[in-house]
N, CA and C atoms as an extended XYZ file, in Angstrom:
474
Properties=species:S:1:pos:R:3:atomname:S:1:resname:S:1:resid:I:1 pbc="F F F"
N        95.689      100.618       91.322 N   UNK     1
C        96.675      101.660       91.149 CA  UNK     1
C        97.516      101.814       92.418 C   UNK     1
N        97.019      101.991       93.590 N   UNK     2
C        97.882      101.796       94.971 CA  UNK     2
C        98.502      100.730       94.917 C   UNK     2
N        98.002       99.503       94.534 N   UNK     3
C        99.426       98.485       94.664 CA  UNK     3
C       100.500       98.544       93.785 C   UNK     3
N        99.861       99.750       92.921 N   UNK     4
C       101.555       99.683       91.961 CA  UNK     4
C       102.293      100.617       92.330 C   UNK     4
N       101.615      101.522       93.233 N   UNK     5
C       102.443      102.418       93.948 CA  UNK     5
C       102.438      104.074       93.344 C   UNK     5
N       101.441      103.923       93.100 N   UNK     6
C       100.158      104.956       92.591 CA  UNK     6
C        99.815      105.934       93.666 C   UNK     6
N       100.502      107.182       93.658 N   UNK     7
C        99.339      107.498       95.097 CA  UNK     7
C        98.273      108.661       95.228 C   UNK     7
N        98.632      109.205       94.012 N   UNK     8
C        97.637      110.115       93.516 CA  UNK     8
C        97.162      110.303       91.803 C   UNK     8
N        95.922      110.614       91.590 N   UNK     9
C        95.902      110.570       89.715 CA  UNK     9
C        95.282      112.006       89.591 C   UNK     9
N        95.745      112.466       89.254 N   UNK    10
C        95.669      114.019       88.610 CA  UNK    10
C        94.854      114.344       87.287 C   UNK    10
N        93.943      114.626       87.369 N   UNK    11
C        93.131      114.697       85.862 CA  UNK    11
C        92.862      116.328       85.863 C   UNK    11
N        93.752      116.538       84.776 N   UNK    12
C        93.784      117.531       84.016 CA  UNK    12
C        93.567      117.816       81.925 C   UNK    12
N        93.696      118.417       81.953 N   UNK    13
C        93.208      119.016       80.178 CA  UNK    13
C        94.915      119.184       80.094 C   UNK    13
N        95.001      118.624       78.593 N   UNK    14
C        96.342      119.255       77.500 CA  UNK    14
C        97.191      119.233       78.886 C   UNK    14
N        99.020      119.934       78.091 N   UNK    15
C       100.251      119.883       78.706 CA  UNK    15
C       100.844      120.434       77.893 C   UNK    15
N       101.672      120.847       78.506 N   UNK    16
C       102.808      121.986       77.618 CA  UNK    16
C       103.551      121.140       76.185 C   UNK    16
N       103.333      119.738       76.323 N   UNK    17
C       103.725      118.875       75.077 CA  UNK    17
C       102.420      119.344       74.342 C   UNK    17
N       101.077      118.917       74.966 N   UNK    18
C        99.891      118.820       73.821 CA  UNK    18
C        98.242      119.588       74.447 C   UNK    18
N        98.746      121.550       73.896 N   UNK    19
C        97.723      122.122       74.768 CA  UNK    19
C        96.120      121.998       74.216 C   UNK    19
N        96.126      121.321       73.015 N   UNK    20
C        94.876      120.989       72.425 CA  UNK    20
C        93.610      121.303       73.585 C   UNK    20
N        93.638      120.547       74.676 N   UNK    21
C        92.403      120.701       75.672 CA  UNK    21
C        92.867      121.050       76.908 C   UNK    21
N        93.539      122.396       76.632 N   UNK    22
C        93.694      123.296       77.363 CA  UNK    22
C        92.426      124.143       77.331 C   UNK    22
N        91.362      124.575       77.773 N   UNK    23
C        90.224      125.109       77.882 CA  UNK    23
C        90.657      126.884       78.401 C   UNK    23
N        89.172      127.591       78.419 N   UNK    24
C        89.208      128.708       78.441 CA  UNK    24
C        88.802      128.776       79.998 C   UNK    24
N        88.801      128.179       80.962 N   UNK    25
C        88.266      127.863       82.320 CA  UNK    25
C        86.524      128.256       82.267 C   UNK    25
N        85.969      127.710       81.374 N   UNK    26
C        84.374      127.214       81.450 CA  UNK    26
C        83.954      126.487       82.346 C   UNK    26
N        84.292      126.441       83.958 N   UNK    27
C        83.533      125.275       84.318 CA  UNK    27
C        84.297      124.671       84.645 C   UNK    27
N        84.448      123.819       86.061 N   UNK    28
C        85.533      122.251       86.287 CA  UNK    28
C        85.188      121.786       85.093 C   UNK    28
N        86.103      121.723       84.118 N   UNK    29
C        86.268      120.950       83.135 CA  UNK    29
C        85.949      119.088       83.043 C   UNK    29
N        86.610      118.774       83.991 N   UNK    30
C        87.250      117.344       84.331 CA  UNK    30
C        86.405      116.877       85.367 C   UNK    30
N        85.298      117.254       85.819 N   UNK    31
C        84.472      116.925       87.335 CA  UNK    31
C        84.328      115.611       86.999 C   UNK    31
N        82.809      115.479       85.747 N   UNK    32
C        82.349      114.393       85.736 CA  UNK    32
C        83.748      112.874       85.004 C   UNK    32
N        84.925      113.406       84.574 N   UNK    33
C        85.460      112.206       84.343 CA  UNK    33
C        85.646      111.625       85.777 C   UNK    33
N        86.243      113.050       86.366 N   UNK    34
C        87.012      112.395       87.948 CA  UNK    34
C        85.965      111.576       88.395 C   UNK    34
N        84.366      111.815       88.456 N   UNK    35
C        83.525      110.840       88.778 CA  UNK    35
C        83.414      109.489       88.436 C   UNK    35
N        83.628      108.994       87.188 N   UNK    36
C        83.896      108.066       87.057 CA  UNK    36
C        85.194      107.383       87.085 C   UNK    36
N        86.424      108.090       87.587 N   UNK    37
C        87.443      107.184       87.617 CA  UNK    37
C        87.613      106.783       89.008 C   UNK    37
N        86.938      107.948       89.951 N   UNK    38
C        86.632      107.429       91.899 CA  UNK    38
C        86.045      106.079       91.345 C   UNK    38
N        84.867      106.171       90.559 N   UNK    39
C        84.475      104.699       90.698 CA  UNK    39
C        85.197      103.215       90.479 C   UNK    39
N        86.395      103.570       89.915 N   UNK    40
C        86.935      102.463       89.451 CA  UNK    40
C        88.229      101.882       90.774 C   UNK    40
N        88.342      103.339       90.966 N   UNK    41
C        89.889      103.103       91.721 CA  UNK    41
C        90.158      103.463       92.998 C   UNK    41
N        90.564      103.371       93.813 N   UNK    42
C        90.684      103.664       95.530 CA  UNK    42
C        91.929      105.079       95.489 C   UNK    42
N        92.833      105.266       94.668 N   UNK    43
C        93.832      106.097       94.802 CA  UNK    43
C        92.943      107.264       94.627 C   UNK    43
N        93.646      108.661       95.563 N   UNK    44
C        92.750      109.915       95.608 CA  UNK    44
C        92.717      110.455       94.328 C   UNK    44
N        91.939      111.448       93.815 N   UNK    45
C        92.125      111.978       92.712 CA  UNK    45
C        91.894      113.383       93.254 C   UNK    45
N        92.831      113.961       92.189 N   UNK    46
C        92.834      115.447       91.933 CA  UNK    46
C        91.982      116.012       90.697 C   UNK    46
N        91.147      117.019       90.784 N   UNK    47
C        91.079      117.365       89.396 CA  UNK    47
C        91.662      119.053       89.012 C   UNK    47
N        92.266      119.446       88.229 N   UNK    48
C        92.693      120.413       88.181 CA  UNK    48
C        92.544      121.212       86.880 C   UNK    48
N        91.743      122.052       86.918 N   UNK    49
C        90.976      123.205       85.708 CA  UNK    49
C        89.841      123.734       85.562 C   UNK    49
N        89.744      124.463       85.733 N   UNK    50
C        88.056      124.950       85.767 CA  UNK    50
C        87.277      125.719       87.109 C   UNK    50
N        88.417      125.543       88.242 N   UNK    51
C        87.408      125.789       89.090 CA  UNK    51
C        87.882      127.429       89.886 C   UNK    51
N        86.715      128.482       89.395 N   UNK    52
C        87.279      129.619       89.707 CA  UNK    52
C        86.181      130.345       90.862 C   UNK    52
N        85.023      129.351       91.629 N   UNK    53
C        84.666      130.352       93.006 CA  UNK    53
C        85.061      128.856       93.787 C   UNK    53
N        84.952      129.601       95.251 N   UNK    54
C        84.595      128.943       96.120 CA  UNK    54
C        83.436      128.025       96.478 C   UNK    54
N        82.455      128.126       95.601 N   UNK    55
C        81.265      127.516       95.807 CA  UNK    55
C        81.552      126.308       94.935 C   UNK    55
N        82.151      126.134       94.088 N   UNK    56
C        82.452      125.170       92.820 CA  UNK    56
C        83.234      124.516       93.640 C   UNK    56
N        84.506      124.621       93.807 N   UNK    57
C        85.456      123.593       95.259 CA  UNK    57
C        84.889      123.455       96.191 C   UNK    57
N        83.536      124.063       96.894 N   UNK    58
C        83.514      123.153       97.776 CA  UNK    58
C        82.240      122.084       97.107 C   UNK    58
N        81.577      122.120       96.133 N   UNK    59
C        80.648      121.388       95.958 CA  UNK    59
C        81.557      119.930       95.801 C   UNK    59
N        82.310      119.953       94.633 N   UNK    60
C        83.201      119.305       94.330 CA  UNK    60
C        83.823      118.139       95.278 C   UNK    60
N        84.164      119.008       96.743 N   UNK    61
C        85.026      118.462       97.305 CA  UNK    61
C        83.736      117.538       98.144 C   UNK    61
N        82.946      118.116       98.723 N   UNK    62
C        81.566      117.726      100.085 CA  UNK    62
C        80.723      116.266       98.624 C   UNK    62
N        80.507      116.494       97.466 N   UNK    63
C        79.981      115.648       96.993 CA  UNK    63
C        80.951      114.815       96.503 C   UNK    63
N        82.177      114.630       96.656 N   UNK    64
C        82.787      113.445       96.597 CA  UNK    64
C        83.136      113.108       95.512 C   UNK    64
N        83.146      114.191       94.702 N   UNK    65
C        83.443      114.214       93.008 CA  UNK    65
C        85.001      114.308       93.084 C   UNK    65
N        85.871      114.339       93.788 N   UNK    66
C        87.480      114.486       93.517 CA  UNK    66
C        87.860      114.610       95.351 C   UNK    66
N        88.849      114.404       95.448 N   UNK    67
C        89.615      114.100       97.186 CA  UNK    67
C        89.778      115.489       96.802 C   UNK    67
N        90.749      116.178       95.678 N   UNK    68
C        91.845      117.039       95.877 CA  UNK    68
C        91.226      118.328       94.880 C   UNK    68
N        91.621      119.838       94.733 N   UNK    69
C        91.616      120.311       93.766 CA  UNK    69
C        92.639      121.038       93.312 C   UNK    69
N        92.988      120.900       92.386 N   UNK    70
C        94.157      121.713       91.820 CA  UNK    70
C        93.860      123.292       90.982 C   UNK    70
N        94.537      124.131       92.123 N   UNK    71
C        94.160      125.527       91.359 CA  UNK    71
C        95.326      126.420       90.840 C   UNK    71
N        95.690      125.755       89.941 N   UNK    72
C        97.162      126.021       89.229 CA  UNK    72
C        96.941      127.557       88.779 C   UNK    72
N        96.257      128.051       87.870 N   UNK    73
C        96.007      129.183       86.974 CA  UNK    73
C        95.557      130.502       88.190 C   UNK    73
N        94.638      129.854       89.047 N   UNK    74
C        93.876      131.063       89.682 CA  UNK    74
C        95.085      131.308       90.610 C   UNK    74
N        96.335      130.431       91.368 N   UNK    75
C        96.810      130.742       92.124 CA  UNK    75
C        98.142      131.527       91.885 C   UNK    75
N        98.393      131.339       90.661 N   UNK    76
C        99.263      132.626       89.731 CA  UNK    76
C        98.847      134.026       90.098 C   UNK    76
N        97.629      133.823       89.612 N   UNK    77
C        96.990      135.505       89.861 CA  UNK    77
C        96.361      135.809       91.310 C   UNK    77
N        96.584      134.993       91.833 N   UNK    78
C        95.707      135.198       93.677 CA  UNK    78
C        97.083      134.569       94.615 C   UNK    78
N        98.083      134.850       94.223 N   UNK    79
C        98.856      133.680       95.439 CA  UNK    79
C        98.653      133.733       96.750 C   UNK    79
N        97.439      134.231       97.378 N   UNK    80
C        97.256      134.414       98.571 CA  UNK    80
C        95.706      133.813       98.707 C   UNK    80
N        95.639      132.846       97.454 N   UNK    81
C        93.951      132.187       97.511 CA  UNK    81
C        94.040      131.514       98.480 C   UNK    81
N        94.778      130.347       98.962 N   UNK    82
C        94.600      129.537      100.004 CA  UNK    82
C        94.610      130.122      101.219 C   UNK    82
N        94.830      131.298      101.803 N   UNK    83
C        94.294      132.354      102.370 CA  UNK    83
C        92.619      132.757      102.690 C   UNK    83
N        92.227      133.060      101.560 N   UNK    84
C        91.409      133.345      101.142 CA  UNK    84
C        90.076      132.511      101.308 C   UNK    84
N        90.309      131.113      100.343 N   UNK    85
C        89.968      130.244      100.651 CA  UNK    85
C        89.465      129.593      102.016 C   UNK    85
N        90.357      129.254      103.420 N   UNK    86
C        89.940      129.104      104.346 CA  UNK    86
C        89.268      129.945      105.400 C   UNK    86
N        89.449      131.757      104.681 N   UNK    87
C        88.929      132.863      105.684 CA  UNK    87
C        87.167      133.082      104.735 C   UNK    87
N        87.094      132.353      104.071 N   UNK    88
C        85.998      132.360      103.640 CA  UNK    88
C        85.862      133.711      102.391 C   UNK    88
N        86.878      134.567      102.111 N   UNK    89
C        87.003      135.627      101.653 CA  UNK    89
C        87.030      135.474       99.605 C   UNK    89
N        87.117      134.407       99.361 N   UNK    90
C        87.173      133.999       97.930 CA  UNK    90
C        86.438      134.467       96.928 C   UNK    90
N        86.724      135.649       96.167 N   UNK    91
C        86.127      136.297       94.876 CA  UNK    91
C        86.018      135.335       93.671 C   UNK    91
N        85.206      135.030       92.406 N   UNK    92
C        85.396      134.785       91.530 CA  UNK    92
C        86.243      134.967       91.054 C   UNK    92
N        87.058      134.471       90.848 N   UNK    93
C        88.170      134.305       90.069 CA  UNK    93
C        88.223      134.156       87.794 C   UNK    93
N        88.319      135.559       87.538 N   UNK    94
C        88.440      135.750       86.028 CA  UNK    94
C        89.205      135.854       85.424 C   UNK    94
N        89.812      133.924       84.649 N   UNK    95
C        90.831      134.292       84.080 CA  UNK    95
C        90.773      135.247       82.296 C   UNK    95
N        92.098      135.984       82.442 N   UNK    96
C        91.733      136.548       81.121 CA  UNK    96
C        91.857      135.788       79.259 C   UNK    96
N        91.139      135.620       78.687 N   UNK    97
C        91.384      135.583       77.500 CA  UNK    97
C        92.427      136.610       76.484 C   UNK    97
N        94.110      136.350       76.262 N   UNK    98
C        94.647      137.145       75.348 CA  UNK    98
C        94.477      137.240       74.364 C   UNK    98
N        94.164      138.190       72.852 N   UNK    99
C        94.048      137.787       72.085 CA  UNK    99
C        94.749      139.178       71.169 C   UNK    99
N        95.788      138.794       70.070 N   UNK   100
C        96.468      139.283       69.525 CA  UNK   100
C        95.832      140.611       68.191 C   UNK   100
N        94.539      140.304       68.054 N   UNK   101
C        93.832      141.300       67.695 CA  UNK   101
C        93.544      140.516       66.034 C   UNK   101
N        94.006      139.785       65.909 N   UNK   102
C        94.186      138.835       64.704 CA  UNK   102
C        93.921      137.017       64.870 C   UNK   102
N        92.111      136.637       64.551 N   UNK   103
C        92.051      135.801       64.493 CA  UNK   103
C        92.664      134.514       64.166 C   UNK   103
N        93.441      135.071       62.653 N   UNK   104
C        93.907      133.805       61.795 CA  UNK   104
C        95.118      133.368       62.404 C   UNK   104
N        95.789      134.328       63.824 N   UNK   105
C        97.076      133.964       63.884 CA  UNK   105
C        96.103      133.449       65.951 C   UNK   105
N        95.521      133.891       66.230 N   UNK   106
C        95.045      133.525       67.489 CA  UNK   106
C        94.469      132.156       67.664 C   UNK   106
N        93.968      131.560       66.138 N   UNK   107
C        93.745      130.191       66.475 CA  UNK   107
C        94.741      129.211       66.783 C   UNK   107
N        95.603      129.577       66.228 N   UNK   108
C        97.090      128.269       66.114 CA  UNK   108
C        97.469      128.020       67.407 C   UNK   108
N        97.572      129.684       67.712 N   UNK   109
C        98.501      130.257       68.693 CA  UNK   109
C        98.000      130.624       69.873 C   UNK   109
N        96.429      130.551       70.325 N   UNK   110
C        95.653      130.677       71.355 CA  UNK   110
C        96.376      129.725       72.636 C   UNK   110
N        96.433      128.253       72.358 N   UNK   111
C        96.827      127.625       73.949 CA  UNK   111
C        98.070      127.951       74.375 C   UNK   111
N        99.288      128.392       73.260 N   UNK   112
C        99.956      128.892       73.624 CA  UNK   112
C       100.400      130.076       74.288 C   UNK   112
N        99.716      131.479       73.849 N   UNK   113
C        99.218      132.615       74.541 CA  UNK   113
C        99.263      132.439       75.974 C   UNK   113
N        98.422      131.509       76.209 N   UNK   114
C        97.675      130.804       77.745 CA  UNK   114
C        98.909      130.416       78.525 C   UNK   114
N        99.305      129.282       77.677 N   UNK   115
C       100.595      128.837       78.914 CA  UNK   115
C       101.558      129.643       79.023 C   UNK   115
N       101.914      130.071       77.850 N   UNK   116
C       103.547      131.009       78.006 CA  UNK   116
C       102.811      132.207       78.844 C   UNK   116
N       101.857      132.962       79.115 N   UNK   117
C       101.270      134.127       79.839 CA  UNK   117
C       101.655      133.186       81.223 C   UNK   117
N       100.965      131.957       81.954 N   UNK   118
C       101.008      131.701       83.254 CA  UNK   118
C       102.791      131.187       83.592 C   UNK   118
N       103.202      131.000       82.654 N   UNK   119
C       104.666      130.698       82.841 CA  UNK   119
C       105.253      131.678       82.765 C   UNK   119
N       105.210      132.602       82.225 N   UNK   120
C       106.258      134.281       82.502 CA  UNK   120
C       105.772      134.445       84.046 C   UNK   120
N       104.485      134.604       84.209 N   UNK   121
C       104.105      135.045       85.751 CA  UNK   121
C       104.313      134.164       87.008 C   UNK   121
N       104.704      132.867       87.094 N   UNK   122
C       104.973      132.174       87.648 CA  UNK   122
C       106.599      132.380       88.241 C   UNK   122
N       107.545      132.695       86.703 N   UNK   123
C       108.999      133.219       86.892 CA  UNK   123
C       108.605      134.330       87.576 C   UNK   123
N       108.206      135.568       87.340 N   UNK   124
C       108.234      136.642       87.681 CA  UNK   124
C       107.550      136.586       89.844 C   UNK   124
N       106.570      135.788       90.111 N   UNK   125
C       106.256      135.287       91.273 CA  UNK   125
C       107.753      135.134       91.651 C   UNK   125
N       108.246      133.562       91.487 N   UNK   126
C       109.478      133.286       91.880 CA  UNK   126
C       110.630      134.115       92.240 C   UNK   126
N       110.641      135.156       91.331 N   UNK   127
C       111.695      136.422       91.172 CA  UNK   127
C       111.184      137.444       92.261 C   UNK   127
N       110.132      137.607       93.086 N   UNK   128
C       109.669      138.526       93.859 CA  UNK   128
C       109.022      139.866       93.085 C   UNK   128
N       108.465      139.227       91.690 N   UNK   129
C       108.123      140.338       91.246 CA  UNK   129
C       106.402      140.035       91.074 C   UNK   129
N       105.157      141.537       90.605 N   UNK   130
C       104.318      141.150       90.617 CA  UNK   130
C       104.006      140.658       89.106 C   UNK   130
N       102.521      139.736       89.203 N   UNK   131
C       102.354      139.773       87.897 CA  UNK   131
C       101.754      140.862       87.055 C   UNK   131
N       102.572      140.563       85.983 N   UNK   132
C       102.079      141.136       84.654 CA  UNK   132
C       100.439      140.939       84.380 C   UNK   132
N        99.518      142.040       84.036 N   UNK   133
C        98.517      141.946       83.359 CA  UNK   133
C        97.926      142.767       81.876 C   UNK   133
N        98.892      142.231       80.758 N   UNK   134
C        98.976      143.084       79.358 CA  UNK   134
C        97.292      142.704       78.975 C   UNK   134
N        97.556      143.970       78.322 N   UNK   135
C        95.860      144.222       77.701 CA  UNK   135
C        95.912      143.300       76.455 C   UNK   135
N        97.040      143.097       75.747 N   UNK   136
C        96.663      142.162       74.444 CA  UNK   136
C        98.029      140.775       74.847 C   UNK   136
N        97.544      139.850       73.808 N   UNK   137
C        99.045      138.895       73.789 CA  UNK   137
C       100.028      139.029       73.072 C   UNK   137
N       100.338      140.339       72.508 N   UNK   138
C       101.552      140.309       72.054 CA  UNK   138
C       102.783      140.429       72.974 C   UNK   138
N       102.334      141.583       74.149 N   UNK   139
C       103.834      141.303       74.849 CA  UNK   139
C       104.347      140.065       75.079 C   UNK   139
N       103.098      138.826       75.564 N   UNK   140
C       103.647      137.583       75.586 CA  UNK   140
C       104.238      136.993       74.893 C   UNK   140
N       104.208      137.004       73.323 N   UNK   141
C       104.288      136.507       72.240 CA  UNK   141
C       105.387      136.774       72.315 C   UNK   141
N       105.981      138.112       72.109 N   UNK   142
C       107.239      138.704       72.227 CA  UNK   142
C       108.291      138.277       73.241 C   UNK   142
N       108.199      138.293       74.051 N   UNK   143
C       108.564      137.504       75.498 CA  UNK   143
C       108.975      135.942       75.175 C   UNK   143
N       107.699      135.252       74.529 N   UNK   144
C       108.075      134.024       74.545 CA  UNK   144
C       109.349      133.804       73.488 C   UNK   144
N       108.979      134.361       72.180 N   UNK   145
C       109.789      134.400       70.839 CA  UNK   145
C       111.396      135.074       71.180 C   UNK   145
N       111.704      135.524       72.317 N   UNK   146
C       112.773      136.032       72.696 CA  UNK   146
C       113.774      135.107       73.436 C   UNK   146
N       112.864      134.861       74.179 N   UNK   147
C       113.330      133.525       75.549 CA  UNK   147
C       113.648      132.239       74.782 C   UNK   147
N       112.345      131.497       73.460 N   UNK   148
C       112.448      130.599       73.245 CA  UNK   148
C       112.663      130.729       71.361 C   UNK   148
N       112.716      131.543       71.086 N   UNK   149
C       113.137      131.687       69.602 CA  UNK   149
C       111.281      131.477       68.810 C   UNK   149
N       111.385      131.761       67.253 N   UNK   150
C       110.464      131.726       66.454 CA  UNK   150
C       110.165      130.242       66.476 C   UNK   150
N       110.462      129.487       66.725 N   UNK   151
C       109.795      127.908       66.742 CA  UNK   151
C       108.836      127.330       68.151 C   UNK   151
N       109.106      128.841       68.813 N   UNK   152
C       107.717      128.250       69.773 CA  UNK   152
C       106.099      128.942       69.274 C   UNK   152
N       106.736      129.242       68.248 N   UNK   153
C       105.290      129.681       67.808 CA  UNK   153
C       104.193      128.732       66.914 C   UNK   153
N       105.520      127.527       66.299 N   UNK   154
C       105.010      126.433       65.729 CA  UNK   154
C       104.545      125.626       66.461 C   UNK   154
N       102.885      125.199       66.168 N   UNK   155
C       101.720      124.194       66.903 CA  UNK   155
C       102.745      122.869       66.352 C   UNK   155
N       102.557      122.279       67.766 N   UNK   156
C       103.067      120.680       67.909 CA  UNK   156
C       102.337      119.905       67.344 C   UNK   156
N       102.709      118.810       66.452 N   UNK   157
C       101.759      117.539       65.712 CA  UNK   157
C       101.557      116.745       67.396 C   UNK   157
N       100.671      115.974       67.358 N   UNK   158
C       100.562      114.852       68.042 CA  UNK   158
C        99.407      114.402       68.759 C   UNK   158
């Protein structure tokens, strides 16, 4: 992979194309793949999902299970983790589950909930504002269906 000019591999769950294994942050998700793809390949790896104490990144990092970690979700809601992180000060980190109060419409629409919630708060970061923490997912829903019309509510084939 470095000779093709490869210089990092990022192993993560789902993408805003396909959130299927987008997870509920149970756990480094991705540890043991990253373990076996160090074995194959010399380029560093990242793994990014799952990891919400300090004790989990550093096991991760000291046993050689991933070079890098990616803390996309927790650093939305902590933007002062890497702070934190090196002062030794790092709380568990609990991300929330939204849920619209209505199963039959929360299954479709669950990974979406997830991303469009860390993507409003990410704008709102950017904007100098704080984040939002709604008790259910409809404000999101609403939010998203405004910004992006009734067809982001339709689950992607693929």
């Amino acid at each position: 992979m470095a000779k093709r000019g490869i210089d990092l591999i990022e192993i993560s769950g789902g993408s805003y194309e396909n959130p299927k294994m987008m997870g509920n942050g149970q756990g480094a998700t991705f540890i043991e793949y990253a373990r076996m793809a160090k074995q194959t390949v010399n380029t560093p790896i990242v793994v990014t999902g799952g990891f919400r104490t300090e004790e989990g990144i550093e096991a991760a990092l000291s046993n050689g299970d991933t070079d890098l970690i990616g803390l996309a979700r927790p650093l939305i809601l902590q933007p002062d983790l890497p702070e934190k992180l090196i002062n030794g000060q790092m709380q568990p980190i609990k991300l929330r589950h939204f849920s619209t109060g209505w199963s039959w419409l929360d299954h479709p629409v669950g990974s979406l909930i997830g991303l469009a919630y860390y993507e409003q708060q990410m704008a709102r970061l950017a904007n100098g504002k704080p984040i939002k923490q709604p008790r259910t997912a409809w404000p999101i829903l609403l939010k998203t269906v405004e910004e992006q019309g009734l067809q982001a509510l339709i689950p992607r084939r693929g």
